[in-house]
C-alpha angles and dihedrals in degrees: 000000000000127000096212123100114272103016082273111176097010104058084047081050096056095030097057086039090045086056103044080047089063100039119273123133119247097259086050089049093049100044098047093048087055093049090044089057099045090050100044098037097017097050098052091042093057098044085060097052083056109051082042096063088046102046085044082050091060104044 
């Protein structure tokens, strides 16, 4: 468990060790943790900037 927002550090930790445990290899790890994270943090973030400035732009 990590105290910092987001589970930054830690969920990259158990992700990357998760995936050499069953078998790929540590650029594969690696690669698919940092796509997991822009997709799953990145994504939503960047959904609310979005909606933000619209909904900025209309009132």
């Amino acid at each position: 468990m990590t105290f910092l927002p987001g589970g930054l550090g830690g969920h990259e930790a158990a992700s990357v060790s998760l995936s050499l445990l069953y078998g790929a290899t540590q650029a594969q790890a690696v690669v698919a943790t940092v796509l997991i994270r822009m997709i799953t943090l990145w994504f939503a973030v960047g959904i609310g900037i979005y909606f933000f400035g619209l909904i900025r732009m209309r009132y």
